[in-house]
C-alpha positions in Angstrom: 2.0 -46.4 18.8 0.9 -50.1 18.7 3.4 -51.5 16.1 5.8 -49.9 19.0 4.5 -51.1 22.0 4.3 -54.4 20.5 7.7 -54.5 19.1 9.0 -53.3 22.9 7.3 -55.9 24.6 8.5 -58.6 22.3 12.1 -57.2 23.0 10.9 -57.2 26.7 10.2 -61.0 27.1 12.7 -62.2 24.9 15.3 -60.5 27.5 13.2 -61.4 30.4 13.7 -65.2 28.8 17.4 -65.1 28.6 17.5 -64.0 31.9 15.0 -66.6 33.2 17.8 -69.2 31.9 20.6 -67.7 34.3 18.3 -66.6 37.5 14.8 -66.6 38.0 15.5 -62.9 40.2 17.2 -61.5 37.0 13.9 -62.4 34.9 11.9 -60.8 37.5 13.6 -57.6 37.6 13.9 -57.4 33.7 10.5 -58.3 33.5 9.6 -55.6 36.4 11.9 -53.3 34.3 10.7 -53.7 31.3 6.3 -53.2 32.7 7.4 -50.4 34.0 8.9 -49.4 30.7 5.4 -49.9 28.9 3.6 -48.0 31.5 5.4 -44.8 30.9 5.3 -45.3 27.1 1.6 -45.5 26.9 1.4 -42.9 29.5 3.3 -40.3 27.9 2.0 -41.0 24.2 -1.6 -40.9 25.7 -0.7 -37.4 26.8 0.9 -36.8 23.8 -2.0 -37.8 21.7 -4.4 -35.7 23.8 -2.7 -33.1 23.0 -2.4 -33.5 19.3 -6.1 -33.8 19.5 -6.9 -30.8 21.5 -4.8 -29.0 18.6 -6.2 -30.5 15.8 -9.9 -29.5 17.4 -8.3 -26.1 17.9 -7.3 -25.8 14.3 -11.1 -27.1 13.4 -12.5 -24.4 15.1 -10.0 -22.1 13.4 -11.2 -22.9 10.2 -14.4 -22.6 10.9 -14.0 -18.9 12.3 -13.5 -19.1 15.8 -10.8 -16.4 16.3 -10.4 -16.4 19.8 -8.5 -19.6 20.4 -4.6 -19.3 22.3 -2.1 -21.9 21.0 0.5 -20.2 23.6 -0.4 -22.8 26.4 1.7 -25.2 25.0 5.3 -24.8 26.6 7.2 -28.2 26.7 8.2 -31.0 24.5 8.4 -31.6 20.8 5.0 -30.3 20.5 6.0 -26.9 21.7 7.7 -26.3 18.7 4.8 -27.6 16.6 2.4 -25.3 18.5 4.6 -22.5 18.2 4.7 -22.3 14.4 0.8 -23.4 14.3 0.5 -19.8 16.3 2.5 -17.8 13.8 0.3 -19.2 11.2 -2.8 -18.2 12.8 -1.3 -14.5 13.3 -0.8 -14.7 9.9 -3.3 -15.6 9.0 -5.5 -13.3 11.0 -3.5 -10.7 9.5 -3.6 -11.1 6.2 -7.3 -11.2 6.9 -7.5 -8.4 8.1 -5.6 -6.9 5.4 -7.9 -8.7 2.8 -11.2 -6.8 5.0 -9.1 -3.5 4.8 -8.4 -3.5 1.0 -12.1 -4.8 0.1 -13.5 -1.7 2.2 -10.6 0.5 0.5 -12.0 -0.6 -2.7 -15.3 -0.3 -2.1 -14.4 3.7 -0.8 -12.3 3.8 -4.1 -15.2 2.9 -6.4 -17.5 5.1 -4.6 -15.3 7.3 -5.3 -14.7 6.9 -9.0 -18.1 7.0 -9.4 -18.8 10.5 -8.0 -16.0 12.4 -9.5 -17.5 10.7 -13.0 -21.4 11.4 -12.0 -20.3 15.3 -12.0 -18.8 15.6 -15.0 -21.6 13.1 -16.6 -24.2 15.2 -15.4 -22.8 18.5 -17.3 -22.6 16.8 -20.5 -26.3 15.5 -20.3 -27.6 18.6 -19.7 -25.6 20.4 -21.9 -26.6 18.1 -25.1 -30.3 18.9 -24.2 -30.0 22.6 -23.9 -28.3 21.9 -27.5 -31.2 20.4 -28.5 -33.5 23.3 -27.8 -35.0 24.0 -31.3 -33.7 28.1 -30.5 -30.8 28.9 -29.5 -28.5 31.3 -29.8 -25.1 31.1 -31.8 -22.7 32.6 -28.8 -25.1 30.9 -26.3 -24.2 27.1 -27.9 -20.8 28.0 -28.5 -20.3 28.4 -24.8 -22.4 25.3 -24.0 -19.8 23.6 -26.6 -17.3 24.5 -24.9 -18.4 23.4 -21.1 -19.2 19.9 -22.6 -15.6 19.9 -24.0 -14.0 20.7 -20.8 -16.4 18.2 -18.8 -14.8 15.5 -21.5 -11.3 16.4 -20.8 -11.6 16.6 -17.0 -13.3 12.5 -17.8 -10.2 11.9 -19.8 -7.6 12.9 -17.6 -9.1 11.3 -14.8 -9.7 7.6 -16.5 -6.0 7.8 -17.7 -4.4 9.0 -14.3 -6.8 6.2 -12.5 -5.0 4.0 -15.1 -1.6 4.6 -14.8 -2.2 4.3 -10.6 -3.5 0.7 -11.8 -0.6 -0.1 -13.7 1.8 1.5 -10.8 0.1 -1.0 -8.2 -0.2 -3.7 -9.7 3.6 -3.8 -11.2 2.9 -3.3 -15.1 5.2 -0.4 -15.2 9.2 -0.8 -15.2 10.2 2.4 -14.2 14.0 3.1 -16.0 17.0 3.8 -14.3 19.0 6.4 -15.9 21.0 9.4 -14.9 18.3 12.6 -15.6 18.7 15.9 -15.2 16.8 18.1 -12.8 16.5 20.8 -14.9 15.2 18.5 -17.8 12.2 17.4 -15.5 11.4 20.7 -14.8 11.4 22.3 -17.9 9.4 19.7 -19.3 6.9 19.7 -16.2 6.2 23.5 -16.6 5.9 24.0 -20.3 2.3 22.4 -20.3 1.5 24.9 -17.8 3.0 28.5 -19.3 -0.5 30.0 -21.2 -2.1 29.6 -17.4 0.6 30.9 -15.3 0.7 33.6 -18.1 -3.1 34.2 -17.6 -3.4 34.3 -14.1 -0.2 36.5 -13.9 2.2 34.1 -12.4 5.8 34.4 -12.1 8.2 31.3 -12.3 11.0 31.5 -11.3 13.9 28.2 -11.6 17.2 28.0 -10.3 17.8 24.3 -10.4 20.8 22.1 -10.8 22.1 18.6 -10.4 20.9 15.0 -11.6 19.1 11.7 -9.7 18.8 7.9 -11.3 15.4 7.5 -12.7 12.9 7.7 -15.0 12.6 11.1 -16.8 9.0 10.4 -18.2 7.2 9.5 -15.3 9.1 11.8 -12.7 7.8 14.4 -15.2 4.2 12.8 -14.6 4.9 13.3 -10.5 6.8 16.7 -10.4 3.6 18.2 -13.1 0.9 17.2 -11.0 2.7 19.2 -7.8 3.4 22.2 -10.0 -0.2 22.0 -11.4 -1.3 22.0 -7.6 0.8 25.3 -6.8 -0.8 26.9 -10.5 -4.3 26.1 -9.5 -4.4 27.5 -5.7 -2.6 30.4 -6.4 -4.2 33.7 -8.0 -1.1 36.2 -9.2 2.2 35.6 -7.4 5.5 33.5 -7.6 6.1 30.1 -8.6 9.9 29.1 -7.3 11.4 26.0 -8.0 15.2 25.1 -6.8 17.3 22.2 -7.1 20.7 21.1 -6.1 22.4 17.7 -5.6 24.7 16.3 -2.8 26.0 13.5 -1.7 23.1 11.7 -0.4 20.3 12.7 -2.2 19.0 15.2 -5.3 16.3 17.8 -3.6 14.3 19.7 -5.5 11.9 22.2 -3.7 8.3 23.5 -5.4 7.3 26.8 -4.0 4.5 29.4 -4.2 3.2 32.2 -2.8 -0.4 31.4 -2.2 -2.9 30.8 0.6 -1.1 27.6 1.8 -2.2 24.3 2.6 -5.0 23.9 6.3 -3.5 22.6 8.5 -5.8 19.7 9.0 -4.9 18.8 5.1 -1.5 18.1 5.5 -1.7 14.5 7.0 -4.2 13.2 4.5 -3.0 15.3 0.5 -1.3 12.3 -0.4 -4.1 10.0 -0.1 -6.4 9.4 -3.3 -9.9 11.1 -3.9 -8.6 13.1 -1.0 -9.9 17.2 -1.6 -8.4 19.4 0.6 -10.2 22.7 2.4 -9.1 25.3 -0.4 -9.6 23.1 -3.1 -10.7 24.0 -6.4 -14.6 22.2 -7.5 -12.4 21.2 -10.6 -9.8 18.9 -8.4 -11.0 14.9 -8.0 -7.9 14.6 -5.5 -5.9 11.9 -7.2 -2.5 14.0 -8.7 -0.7 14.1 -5.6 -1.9 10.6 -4.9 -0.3 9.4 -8.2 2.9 12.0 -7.7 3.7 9.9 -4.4 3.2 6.5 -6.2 5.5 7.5 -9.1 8.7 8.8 -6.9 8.5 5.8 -4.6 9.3 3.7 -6.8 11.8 5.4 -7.7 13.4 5.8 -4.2 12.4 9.5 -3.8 9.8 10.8 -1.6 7.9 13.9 -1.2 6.9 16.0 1.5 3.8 18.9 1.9 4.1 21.9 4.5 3.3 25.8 4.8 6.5 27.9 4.3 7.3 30.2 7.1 7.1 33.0 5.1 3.4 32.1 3.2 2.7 29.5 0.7 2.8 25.9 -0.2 5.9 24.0 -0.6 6.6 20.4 -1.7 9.9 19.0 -0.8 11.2 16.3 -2.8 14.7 14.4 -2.2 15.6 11.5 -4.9 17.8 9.6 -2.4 21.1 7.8 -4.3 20.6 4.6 -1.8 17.9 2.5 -0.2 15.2 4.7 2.3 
């Protein structure tokens, strides 16, 4: 501001000069001109400077946590502009606060979680091994106890390695493929793990599937297992139905049984991890369906939960063929 004030008033005097030569009431009025000039240049860039320090003290206070300044009084001049994108900052950054606070409490809740559903099956083993460590003991009687500790391990296993792949799904160290699969493939392959059970509790499956979507096979396996799973294990004797067809804007495949259903205050919420639903079995740690939904939306699909009319639960799932 200086360098130009001075370099103005140079200008100023010189002309001033020149026109002192020719009339003294021409130097005058340049001279009178040019004053005036200088006042409203330091005038205007003292306001201007006041304002750049009232924002850069706003901004201080900003960074040291003072969220409840307003940078939207600022409505004229060059310095609007300025103050308009220092307020989208702040939004931003307020938001991605936020988000931060939200993800660090999620986490927390998640680890909580983790640890119960761990503690449960931990605390079965342990007392387990010291019953097997009673000096008597009965063959048929450790046999069983054998057998609980094995189960305990396998619930631990399968809940580390779907906790893992939900890891690699969110932080982006899976590439899903994208090949043409058919829907009949996935669904054999989903229900085959599940036959001896169904066959136990006396359940009926019945397919009538058709039709192909772009993904991959593997992990769409992974998603449409875990709903099937779900049906198997809140369901005593009764039907299993699965149907599929194609057309031309999506691939819908529809998982049906004939059990007690879903409660209704569930339904918002069985997507969400660690999440145990009403009817749920002491065996569930609430984290298929959560990694079901992760798997098909990344593969452009999504998945729905509701009551049929007639009884029972029923997943919807449509693989759309463009973007959702």
């Amino acid at each position: 501001m200086r360098k130009t004030a001075c370099l103005t008033g140079l200008v100023m005097l010189l002309c001033a000069a020149v026109c002192f030569f020719f009339a003294w009431q021409a130097g005058c009025a340049v001279l009178a001109a040019g004053i005036l000039v200088l006042l409203v240049y330091f005038l205007d860039s003292h306001k201007r400077y006041a304002a750049i320090q009232q924002t850069a003290q706003q901004i201080d206070r900003l960074l040291h946590g003072d969220d409840a300044m307003d940078l939207s009084l600022y409505e004229e001049g060059e310095l609007s502009i300025l103050h308009s994108e220092l307020r989208k900052l702040v939004l931003r950054l307020r938001e991605q606060t936020e988000l931060l606070s939200k993800e660090k409490t999620a986490l927390a809740d998640s680890l909580a979680d983790i640890s119960h559903q761990l503690r449960t099956p931990l605390t079965a083993i342990h007392l387990n091994t010291a019953s097997l460590q009673a000096p008597v003991l009965a063959d048929d009687k450790r046999l069983a106890l054998c057998m609980q500790t094995e189960k305990q391990l396998e619930r631990i296993d399968w809940l580390v390695a779907s906790l893992l792949k939900l890891a690699r799904l969110d932080a982006g160290a899976v590439v899903l493929r994208k090949e043409q699969v058919a829907l009949s493939d996935v669904v054999d392959a989903a229900c085959r793990p599940l036959a001896i059970v169904m066959d136990i509790k006396e359940q009926t499956l019945l397919t009538d599937v058709s039709g192909s979507f772009l993904g991959d096979k593997d992990w769409t396996v992974e998603a449409v297992g875990n709903m099937v799973k779900n049906c198997t294990e809140h369901m005593q004797a009764g039907t299993l139905s699965i149907t599929g067809r194609e057309n031309p804007i999506y691939t819908e495949l529809i998982i049906r049984d004939t059990g007690r259903g879903f409660a209704e205050e569930d339904l918002p919420h069985l997507f969400e991890r660690f999440y145990k639903g009403k009817n749920s079995s002491e065996k569930s740690v609430g984290i298929g369906l959560a990694l079901s939904q992760r798997i098909l939306a990344l593969e452009n699909a999504t998945v729905k939960a509701a009551n049929h009319p007639e009884g029972g639960a029923q997943f919807t799932i449509r693989f759309y063929k463009g973007s959702v």
